[in-house]
C-alpha positions, 0 to 999 in steps of 0.5 A: 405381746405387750409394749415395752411399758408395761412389765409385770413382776412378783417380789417377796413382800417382806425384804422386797426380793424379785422372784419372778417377770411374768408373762400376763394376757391381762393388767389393770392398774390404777392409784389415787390420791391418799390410798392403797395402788389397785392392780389387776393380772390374768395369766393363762396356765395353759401356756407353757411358761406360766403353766410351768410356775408354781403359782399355788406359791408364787401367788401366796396372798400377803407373803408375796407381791405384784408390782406392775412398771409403767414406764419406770413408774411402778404401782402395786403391793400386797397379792389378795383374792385369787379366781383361777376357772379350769374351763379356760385355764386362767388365774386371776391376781389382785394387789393392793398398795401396802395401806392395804396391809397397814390396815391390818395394824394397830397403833401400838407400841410392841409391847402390846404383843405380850401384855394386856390392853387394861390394867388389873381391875380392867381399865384401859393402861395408858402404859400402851397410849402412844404419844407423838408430839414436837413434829408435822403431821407427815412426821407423826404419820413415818412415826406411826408407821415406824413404831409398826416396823418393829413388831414381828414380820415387819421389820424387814419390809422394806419402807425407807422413810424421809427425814423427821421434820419438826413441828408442833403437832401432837397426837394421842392413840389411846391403846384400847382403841387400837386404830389401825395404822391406815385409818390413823394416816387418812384422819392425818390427811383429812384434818385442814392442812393435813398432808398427802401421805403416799407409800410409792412403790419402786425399783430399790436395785437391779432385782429388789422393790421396796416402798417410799414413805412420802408427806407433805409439809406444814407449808406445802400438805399435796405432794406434786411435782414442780412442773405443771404439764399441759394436754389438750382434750378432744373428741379422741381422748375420752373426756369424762366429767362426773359431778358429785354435789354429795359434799355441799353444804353449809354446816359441818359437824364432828364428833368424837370421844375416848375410851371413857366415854366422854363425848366431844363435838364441834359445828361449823357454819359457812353462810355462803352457798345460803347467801347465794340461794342454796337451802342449807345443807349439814354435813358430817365431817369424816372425823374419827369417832376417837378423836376426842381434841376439839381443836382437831374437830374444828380442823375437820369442819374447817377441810370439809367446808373447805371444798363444800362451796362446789361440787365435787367434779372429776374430769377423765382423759386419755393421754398417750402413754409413749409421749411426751410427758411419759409416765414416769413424769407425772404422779398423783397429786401434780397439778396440771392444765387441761386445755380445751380448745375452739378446733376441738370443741367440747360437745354442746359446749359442756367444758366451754373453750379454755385452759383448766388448772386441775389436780391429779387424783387417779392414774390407771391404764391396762396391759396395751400401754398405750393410753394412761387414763388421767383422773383430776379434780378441783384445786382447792388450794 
């Protein structure tokens, strides 16, 4: 029913066991940069093999997994929502990524588990802060993530970490606030120089998954590979271009503050576009509302207006999925060239004729394994 490309699968969230290959009638899968992978899996119970599982276990949200391989690349976590409909026998699946369930975690050392956030007259105890100083930021993210594993239900998900890279960066969690994980790794990614942080899924034996905690470092924040692959785009590869000019602007702000209520702000002018005839636009920075270190408010401000000169634009295309490069390949966050030549030219000249370096930002494809859809965006630098 399916090429050999597309496999699906279902493993044990906690400890990575592989429990069943299934047959689905459909797949949807995509990643993107910086966030939980999104997948999709239909199958008929009305069939005999599938009808034969015991899906009401077999797609126990949280406690089990889907994992779909694309050619050696795997993408795919947690099992959420069901939609099963008797009319035409078919269940439903969704999963996310293992963000998913980090988002659903604290910054909190584990003993919070039996002890109260505030002290005896109600104040927050800074016994329950975590402080994580001398490293990258990539490094305070596995820090974060690996003070999570240590609470119970999480110390046999299976996440293998890289090795702590020193550095001068600092963070404070403040207990009360109790941030969830994800959101603490996002404001990590989004502060100037901030680094790519990924969970990618993979084979870890013959019949076990489990996930690769991966960062970018001080001189190198985008996770990308070092080869640049190259694809030529034309009439058939379904070229989309969507331009956001949501992000531009001219000023930016960040605010934020503490469990005490101290409030800490910070504004940043970029005089370009209003040099060029823009009228001046502010923006918001996506800075934490806890943050309360105006050196991190400046570091926001500096990443917003780092790419608020343009607009945002992402470019869509297809590629062959049995070609090379093939799937395994390439991941999101490589850089690229997308070619668009005088043979095949764009309609109206839109993308004039030209050669495009573009980074990876979402990578998705369905059940026929035929065509990966490559989503790119701006270099930035």
């Amino acid at each position: 029913m399916f090429g050999m490309v597309v496999r699906v699968y279902v493993f044990e969230t906690r400890g990575g066991a592989l429990l069943a290959e299934v047959e689905p009638v459909q797949v949807s899968w995509g990643v993107q940069a910086n966030t939980a992978d999104d997948v999709s899996v239909t199958v008929d119970l009305n069939s005999t093999v599938e009808g034969s599982r015991d899906w009401r276990n077999l797609g126990t949200p949280w406690k089990h997994s889907l994992a779909v391989d694309v050619g050696g690349r795997v993408y795919g976590g947690p099992i959420m929502p069901h939609d099963f409909g008797e009319d035409d026998g078919r269940l439903t699946l969704a999963a996310r990524g293992l963000l998913v369930a980090l988002d659903r975690r604290s910054v909190l050392p584990l003993a919070a588990l039996t002890n109260s956030l505030v002290d005896a007259d109600g104040l927050p105890d800074p016994a329950f802060d975590t402080t994580i100083t001398g490293f990258d930021l990539g490094t305070i993210g596995k820090k974060i993530v690996e003070q999570s594993l240590a609470w119970p239900g999480w110390g046999d998900v299976p996440v293998v970490f890289h090795a702590d890279r020193a550095g001068t960066r600092t963070r404070t969690y403040v207990g009360v606030e109790r941030k969830p994980v994800a959101e603490a790794l996002e404001d990590l990614s989004g502060v100037q120089n901030g680094p790519d942080i990924r969970f990618q899924l993979r084979w870890t034996g013959p019949d076990t998954f489990g996930w690769l905690y991966e960062s970018g470092t001080e001189t190198q924040p985008r996770l990308q590979g070092e080869s640049v692959f190259s694809w030529e785009v034309g009439q058939e590869s379904g070229l989309t271009v969507s331009t956001n000019p949501s992000r531009m602007g001219s000023v930016a702000w960040s605010q934020g503050g503490r469990a005490d209520d101290a409030i800490a702000v910070a504004m940043m002018y970029d005089p370009f576009l209003v040099d060029r005839g823009f009228p001046l636009l502010e923006l918001e920075s996506d800075a934490s509302s806890t943050t309360s270190s105006q050196d991190t408010l400046v570091a926001w401000n500096v990443e917003t207006l780092r790419t608020a000169r343009v607009p945002w634009e992402f470019w869509s295309f297809r590629v062959r999925a049995d070609r090379s490069p093939f799937p395994n390949e390439y991941n999101t966050g490589d850089l690229i060239d997308v070619i668009v030549t005088a043979d095949t030219p764009v309609a109206g000249g839109y993308v004039p004729v030209g050669s495009y370096r573009r980074r990876i930002a979402g990578l998705s494809g369905d059940e026929s394994g035929d065509f990966i859809t490559i989503t790119c965006g701006e270099t930035y630098g």
